[in-house]
PyMOL Python script that loads the backbone (N, CA, C, O; Angstrom):
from pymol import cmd

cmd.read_pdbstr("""\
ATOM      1  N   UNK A   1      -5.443   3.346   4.325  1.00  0.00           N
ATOM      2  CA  UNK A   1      -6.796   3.037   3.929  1.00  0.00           C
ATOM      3  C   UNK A   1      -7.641   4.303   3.916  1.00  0.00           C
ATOM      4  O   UNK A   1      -7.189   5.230   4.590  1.00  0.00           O
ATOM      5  N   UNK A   2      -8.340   4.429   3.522  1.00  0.00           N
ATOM      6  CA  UNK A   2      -9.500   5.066   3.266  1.00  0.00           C
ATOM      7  C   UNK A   2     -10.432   5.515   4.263  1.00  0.00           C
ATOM      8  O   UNK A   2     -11.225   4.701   4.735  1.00  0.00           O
ATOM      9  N   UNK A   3     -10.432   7.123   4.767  1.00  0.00           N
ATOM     10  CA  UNK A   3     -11.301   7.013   6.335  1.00  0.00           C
ATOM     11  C   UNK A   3     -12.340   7.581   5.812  1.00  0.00           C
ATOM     12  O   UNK A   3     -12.834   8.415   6.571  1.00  0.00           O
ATOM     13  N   UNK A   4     -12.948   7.446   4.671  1.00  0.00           N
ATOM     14  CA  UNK A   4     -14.545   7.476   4.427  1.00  0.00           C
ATOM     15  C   UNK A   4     -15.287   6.333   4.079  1.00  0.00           C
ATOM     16  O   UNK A   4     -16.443   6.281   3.660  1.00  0.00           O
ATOM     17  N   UNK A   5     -14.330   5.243   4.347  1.00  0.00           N
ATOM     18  CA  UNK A   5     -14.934   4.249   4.029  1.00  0.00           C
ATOM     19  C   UNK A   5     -14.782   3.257   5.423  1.00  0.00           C
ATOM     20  O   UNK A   5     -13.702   3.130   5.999  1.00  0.00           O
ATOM     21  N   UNK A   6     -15.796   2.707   5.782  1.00  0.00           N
ATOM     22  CA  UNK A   6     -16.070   1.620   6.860  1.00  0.00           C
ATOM     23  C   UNK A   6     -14.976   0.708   6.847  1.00  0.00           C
ATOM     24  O   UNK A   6     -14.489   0.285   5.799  1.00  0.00           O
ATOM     25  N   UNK A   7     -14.458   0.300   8.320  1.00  0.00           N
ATOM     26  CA  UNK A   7     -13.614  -0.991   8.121  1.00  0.00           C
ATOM     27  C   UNK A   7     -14.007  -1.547   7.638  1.00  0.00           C
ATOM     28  O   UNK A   7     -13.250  -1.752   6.689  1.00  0.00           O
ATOM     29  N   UNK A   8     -14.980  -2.192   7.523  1.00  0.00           N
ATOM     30  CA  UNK A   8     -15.275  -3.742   7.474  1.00  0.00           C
ATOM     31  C   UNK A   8     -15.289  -3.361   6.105  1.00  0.00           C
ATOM     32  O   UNK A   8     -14.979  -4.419   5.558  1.00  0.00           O
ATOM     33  N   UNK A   9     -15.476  -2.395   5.071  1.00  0.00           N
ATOM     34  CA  UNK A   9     -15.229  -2.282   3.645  1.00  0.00           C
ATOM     35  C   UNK A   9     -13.835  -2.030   3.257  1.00  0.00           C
ATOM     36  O   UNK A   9     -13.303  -2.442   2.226  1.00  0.00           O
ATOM     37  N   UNK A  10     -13.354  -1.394   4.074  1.00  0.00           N
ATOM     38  CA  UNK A  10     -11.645  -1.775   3.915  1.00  0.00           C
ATOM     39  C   UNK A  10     -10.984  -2.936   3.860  1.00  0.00           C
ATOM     40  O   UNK A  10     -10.134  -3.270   3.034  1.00  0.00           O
ATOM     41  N   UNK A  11     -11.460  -3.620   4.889  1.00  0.00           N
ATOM     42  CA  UNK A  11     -11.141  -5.021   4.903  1.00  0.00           C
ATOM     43  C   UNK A  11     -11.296  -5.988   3.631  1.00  0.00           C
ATOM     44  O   UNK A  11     -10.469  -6.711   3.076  1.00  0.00           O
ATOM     45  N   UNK A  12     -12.645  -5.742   3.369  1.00  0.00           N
ATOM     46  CA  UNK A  12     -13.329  -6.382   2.101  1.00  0.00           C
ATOM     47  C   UNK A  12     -12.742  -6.275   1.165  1.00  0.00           C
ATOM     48  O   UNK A  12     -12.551  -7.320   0.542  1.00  0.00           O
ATOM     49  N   UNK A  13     -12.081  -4.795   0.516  1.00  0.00           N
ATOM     50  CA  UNK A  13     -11.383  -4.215  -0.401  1.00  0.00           C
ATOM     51  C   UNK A  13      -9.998  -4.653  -0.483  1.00  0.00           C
ATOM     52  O   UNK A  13      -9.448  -4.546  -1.579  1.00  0.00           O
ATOM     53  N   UNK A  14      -9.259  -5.191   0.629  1.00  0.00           N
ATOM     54  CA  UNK A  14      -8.235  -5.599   0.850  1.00  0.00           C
ATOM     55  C   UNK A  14      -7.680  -6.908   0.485  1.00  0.00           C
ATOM     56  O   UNK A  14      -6.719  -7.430  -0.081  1.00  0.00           O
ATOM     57  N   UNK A  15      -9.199  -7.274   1.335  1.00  0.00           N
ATOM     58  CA  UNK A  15      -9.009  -9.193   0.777  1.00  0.00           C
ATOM     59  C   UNK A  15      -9.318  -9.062  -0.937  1.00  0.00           C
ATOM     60  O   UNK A  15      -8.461  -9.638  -1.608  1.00  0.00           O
ATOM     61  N   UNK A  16     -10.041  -8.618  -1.459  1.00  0.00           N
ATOM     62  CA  UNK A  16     -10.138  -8.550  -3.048  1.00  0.00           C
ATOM     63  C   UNK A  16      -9.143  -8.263  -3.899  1.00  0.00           C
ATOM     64  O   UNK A  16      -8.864  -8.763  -4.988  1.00  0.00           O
ATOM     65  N   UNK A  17      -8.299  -6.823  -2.868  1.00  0.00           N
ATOM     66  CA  UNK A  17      -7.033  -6.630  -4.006  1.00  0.00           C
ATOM     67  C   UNK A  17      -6.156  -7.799  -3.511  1.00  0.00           C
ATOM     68  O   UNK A  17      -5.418  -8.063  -4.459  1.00  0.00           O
ATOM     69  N   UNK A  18      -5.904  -8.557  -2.567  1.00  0.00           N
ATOM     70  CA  UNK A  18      -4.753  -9.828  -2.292  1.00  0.00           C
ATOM     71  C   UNK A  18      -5.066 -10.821  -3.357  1.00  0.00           C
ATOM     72  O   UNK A  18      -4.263 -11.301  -4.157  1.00  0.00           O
ATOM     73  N   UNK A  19      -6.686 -11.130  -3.233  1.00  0.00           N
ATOM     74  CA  UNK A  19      -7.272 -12.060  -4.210  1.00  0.00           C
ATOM     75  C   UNK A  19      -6.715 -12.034  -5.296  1.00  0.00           C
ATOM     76  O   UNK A  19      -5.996 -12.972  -5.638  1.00  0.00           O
ATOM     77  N   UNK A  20      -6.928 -10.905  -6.126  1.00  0.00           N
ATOM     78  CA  UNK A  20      -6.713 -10.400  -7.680  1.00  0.00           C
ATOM     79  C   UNK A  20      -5.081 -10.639  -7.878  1.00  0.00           C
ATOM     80  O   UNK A  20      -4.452 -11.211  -8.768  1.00  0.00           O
ATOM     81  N   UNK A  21      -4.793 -10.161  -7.032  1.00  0.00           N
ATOM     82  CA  UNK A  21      -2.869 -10.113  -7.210  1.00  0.00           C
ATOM     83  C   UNK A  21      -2.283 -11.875  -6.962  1.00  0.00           C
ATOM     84  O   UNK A  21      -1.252 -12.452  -7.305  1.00  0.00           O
ATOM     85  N   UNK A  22      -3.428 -12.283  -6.257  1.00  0.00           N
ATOM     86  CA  UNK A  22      -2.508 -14.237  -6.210  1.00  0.00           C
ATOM     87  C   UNK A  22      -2.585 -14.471  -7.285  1.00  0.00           C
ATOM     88  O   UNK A  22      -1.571 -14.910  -7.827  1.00  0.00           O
ATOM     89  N   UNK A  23      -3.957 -14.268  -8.180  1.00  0.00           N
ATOM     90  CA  UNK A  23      -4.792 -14.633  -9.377  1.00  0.00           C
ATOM     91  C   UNK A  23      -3.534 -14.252 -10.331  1.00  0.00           C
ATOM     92  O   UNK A  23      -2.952 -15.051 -11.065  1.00  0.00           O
ATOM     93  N   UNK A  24      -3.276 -13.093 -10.200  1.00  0.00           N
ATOM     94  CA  UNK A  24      -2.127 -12.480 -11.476  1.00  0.00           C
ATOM     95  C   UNK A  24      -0.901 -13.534 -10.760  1.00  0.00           C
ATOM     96  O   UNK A  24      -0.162 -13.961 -11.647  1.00  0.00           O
ATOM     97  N   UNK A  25      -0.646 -13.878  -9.822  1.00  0.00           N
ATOM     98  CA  UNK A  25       0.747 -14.181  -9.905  1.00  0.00           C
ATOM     99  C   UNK A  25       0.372 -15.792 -10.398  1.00  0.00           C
ATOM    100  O   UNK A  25       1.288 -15.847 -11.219  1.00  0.00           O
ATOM    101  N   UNK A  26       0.006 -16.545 -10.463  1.00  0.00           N
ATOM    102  CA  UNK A  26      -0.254 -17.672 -11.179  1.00  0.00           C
ATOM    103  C   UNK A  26       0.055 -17.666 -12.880  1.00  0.00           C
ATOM    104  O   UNK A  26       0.220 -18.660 -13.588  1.00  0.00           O
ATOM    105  N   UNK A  27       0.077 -16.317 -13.270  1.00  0.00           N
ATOM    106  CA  UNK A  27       0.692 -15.781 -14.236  1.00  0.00           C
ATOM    107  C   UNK A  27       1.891 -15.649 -14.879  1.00  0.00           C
ATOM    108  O   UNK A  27       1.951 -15.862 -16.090  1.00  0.00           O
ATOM    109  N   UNK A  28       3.099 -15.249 -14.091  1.00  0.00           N
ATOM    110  CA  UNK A  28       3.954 -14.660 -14.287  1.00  0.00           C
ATOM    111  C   UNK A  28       4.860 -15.413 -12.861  1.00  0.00           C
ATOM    112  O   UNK A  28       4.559 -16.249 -12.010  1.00  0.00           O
ATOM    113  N   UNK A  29       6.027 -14.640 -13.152  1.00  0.00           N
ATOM    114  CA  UNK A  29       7.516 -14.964 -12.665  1.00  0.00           C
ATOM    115  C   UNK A  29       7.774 -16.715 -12.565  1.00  0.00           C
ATOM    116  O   UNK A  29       7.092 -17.690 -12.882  1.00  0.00           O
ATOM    117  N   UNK A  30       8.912 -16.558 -12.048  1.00  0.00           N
ATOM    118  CA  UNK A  30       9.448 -18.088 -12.025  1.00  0.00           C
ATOM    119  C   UNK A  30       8.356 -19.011 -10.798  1.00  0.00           C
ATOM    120  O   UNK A  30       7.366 -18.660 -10.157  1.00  0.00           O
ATOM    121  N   UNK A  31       9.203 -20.438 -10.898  1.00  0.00           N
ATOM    122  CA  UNK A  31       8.171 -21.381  -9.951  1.00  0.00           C
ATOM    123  C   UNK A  31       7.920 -20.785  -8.426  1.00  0.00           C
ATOM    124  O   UNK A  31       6.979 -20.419  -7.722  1.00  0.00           O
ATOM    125  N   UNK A  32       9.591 -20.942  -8.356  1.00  0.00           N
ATOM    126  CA  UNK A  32       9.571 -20.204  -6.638  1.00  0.00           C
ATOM    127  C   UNK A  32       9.289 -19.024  -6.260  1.00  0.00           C
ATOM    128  O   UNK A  32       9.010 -18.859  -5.073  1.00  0.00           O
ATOM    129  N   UNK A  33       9.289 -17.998  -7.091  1.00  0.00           N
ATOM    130  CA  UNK A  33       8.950 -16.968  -6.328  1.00  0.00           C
ATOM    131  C   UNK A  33       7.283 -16.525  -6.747  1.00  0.00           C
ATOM    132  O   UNK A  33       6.615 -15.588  -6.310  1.00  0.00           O
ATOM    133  N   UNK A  34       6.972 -17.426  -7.611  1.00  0.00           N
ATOM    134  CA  UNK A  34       5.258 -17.363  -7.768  1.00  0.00           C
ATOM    135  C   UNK A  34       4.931 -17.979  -6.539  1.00  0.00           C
ATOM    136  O   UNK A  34       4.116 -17.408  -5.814  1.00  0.00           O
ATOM    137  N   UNK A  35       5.500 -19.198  -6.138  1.00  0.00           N
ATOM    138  CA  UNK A  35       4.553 -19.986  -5.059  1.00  0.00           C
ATOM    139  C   UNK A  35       5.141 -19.148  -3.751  1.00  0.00           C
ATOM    140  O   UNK A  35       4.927 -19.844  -2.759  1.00  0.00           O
ATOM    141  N   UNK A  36       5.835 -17.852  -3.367  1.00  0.00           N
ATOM    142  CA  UNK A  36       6.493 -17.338  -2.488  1.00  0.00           C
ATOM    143  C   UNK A  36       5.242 -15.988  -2.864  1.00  0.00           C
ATOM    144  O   UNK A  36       4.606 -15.626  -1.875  1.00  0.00           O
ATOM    145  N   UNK A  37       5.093 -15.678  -3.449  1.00  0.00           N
ATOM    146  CA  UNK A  37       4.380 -14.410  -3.876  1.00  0.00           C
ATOM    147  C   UNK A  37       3.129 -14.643  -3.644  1.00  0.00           C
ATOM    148  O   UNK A  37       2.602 -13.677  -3.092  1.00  0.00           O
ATOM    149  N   UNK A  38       2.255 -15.726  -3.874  1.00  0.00           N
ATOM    150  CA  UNK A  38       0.890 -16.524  -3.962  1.00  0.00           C
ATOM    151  C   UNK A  38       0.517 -16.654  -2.357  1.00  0.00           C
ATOM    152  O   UNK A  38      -0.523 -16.240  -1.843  1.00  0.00           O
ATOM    153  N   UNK A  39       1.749 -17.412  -1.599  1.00  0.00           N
ATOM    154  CA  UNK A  39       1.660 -17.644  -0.261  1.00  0.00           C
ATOM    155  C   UNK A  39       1.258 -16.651   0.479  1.00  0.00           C
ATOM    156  O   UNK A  39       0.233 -16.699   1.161  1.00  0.00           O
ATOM    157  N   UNK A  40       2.374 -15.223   0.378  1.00  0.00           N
ATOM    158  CA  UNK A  40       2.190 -14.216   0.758  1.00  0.00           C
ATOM    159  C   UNK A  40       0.822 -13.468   0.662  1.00  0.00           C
ATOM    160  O   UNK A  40       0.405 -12.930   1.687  1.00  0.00           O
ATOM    161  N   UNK A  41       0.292 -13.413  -0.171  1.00  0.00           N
ATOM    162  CA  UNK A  41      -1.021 -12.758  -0.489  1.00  0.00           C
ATOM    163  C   UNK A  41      -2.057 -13.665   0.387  1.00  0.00           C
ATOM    164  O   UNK A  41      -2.714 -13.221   1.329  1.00  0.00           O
ATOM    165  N   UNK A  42      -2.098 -15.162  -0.133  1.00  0.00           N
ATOM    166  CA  UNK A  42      -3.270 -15.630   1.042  1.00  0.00           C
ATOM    167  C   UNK A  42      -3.009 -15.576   2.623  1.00  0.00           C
ATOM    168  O   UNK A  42      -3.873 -15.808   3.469  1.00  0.00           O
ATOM    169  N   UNK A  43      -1.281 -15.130   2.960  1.00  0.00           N
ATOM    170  CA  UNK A  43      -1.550 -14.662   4.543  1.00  0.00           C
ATOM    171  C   UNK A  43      -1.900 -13.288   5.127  1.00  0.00           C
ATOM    172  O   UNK A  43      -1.972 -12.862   6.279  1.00  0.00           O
ATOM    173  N   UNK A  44      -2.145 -12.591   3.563  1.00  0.00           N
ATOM    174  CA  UNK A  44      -2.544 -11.597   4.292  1.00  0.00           C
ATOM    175  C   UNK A  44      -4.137 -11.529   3.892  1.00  0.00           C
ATOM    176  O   UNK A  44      -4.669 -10.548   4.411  1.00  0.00           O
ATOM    177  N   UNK A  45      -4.941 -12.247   3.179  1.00  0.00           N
ATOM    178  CA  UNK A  45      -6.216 -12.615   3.112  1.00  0.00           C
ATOM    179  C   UNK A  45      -6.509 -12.895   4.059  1.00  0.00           C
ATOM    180  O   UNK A  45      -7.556 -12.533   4.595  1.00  0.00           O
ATOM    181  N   UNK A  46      -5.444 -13.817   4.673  1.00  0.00           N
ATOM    182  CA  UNK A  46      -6.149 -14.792   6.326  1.00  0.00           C
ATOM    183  C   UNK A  46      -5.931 -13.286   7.143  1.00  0.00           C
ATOM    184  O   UNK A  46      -7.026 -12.744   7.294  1.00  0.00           O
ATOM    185  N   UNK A  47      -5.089 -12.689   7.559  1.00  0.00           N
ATOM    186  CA  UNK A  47      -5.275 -11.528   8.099  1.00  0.00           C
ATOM    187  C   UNK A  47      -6.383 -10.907   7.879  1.00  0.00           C
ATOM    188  O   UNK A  47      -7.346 -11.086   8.623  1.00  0.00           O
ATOM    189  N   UNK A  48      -6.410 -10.468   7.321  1.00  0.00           N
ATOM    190  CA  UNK A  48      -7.556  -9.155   6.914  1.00  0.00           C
ATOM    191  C   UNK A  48      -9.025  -9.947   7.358  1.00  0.00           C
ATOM    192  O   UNK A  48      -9.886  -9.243   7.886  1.00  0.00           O
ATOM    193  N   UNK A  49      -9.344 -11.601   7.114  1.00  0.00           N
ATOM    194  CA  UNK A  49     -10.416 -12.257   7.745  1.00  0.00           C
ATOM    195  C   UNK A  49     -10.405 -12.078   8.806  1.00  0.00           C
ATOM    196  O   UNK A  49     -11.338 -11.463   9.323  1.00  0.00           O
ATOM    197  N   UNK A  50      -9.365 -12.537   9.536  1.00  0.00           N
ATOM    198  CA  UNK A  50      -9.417 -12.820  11.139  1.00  0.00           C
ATOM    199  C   UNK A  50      -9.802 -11.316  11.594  1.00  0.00           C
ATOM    200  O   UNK A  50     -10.613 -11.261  12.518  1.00  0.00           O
ATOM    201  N   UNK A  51      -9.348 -10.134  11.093  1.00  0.00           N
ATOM    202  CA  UNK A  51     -10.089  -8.624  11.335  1.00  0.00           C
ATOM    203  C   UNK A  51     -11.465  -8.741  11.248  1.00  0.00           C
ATOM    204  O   UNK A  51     -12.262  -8.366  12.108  1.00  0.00           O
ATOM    205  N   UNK A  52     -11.817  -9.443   9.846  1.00  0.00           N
ATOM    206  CA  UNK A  52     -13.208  -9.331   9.756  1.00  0.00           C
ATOM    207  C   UNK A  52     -14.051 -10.051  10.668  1.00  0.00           C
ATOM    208  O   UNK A  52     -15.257  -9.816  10.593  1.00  0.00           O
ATOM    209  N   UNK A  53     -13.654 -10.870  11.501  1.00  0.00           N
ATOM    210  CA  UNK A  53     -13.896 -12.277  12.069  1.00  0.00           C
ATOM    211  C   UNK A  53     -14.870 -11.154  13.578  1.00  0.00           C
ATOM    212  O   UNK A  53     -15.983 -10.968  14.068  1.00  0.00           O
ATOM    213  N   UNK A  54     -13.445 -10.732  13.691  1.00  0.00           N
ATOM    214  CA  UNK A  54     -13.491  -9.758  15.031  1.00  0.00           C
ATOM    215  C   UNK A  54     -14.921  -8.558  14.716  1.00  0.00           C
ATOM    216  O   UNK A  54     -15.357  -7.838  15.614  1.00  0.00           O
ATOM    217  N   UNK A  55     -15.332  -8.557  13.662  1.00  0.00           N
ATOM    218  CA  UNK A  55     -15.822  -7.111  13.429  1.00  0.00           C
ATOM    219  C   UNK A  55     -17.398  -7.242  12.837  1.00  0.00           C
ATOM    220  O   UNK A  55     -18.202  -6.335  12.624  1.00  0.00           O
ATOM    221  N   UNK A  56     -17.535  -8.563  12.667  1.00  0.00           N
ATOM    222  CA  UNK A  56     -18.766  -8.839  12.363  1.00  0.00           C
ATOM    223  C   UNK A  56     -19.357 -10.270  12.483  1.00  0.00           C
ATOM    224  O   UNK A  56     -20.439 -10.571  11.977  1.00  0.00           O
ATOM    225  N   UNK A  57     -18.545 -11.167  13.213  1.00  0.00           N
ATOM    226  CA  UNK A  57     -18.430 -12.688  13.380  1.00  0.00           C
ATOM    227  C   UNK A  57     -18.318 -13.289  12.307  1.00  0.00           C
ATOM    228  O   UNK A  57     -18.675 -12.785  11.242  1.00  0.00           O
ATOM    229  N   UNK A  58     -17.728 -14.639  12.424  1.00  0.00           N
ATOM    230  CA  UNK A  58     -17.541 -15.718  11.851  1.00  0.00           C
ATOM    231  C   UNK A  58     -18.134 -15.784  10.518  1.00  0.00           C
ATOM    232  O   UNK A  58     -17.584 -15.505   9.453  1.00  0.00           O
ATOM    233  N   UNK A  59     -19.590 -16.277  10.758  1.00  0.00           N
ATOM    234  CA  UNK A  59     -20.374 -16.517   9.497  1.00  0.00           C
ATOM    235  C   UNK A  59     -20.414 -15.450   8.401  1.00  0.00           C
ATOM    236  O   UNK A  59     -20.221 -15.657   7.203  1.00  0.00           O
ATOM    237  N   UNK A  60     -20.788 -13.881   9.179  1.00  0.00           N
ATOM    238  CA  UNK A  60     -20.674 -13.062   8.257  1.00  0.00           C
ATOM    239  C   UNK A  60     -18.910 -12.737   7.432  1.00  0.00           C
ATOM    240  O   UNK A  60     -18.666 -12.558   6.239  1.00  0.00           O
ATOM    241  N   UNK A  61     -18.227 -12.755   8.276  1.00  0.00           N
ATOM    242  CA  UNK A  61     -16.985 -12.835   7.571  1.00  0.00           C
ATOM    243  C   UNK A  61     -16.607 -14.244   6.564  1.00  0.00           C
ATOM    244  O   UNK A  61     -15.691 -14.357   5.750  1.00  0.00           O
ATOM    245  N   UNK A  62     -17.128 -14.735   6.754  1.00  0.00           N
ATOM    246  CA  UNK A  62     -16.865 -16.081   5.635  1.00  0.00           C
ATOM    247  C   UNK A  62     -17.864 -15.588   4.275  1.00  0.00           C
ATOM    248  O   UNK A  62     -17.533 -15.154   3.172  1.00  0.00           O
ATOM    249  N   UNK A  63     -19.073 -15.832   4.810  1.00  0.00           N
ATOM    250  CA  UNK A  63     -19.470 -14.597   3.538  1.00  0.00           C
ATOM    251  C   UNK A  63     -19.230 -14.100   2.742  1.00  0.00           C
ATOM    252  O   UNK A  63     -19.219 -14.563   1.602  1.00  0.00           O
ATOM    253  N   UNK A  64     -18.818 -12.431   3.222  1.00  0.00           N
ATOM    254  CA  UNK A  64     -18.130 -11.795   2.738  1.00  0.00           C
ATOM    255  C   UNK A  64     -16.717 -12.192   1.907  1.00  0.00           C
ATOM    256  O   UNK A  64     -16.250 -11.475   1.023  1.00  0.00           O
ATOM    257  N   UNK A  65     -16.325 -13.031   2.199  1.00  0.00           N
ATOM    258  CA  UNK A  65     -14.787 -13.926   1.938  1.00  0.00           C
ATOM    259  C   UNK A  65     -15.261 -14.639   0.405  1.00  0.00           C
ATOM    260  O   UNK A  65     -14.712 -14.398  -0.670  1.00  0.00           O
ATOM    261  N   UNK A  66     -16.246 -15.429   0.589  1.00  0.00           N
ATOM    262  CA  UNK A  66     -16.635 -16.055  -0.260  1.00  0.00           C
ATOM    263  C   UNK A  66     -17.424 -15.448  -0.965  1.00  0.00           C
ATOM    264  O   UNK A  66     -18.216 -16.236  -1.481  1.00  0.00           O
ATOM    265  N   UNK A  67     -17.629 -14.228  -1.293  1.00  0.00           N
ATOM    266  CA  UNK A  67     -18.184 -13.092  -2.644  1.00  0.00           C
ATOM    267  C   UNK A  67     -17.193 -12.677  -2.856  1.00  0.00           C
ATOM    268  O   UNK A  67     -17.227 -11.925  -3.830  1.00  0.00           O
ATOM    269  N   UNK A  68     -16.070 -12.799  -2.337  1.00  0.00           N
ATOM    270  CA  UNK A  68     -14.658 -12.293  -3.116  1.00  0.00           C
ATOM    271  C   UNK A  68     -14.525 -13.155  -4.204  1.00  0.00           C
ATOM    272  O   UNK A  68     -14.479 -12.852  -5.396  1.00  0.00           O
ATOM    273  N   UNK A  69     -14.460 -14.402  -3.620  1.00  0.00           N
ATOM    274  CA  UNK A  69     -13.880 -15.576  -4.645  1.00  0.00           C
ATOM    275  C   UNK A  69     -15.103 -15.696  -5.319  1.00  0.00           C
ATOM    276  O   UNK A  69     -14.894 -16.595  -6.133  1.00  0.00           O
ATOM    277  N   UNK A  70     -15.903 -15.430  -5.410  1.00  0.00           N
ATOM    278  CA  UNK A  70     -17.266 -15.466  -6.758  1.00  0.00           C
ATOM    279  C   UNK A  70     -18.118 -16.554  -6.448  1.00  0.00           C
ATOM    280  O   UNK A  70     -18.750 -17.070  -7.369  1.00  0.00           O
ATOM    281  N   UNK A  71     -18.268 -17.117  -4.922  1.00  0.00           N
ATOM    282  CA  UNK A  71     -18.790 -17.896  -4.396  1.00  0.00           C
ATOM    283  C   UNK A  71     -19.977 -17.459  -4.245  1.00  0.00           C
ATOM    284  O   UNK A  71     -19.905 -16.282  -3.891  1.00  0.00           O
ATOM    285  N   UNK A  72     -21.491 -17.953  -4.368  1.00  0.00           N
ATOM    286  CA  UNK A  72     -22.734 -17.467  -3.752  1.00  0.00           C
ATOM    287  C   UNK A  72     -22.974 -17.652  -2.341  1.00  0.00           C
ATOM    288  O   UNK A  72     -24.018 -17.242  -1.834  1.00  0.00           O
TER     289      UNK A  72
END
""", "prot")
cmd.dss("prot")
cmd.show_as("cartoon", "prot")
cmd.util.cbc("prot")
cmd.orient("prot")
């Protein structure tokens, strides 16, 4: 990661690129290894939250979570 940039924007940046990459795999390859590829990415979304969880609480990490997904 990036040490000019703040965790908690690393984090952010992280959950966005997992986001983008489930988004593409809904796309492409076969059944099973899309829904194996898809899985993978939202456990490491849930990761990278539960960091954020720790680093700025709850509410603000949901937040943040939910301007990924284009949520207001």
């Amino acid at each position: 990661m990036d040490t000019g940039m703040s965790e908690v924007a690393q984090l952010r940046k992280q959950i966005e690129a997992e986001y983008i990459a489930a988004q593409r795999g809904l796309e492409g390859l076969a059944v099973t290894a899309r829904h194996q590829f898809i899985t993978a990415r939202m456990e490491n979304m849930d990761r990278y939250h539960r960091q954020l969880i720790e680093l700025v609480g709850e509410e603000q990490a949901i937040q943040m979570v939910a301007r990924v997904f284009g949520t207001p």
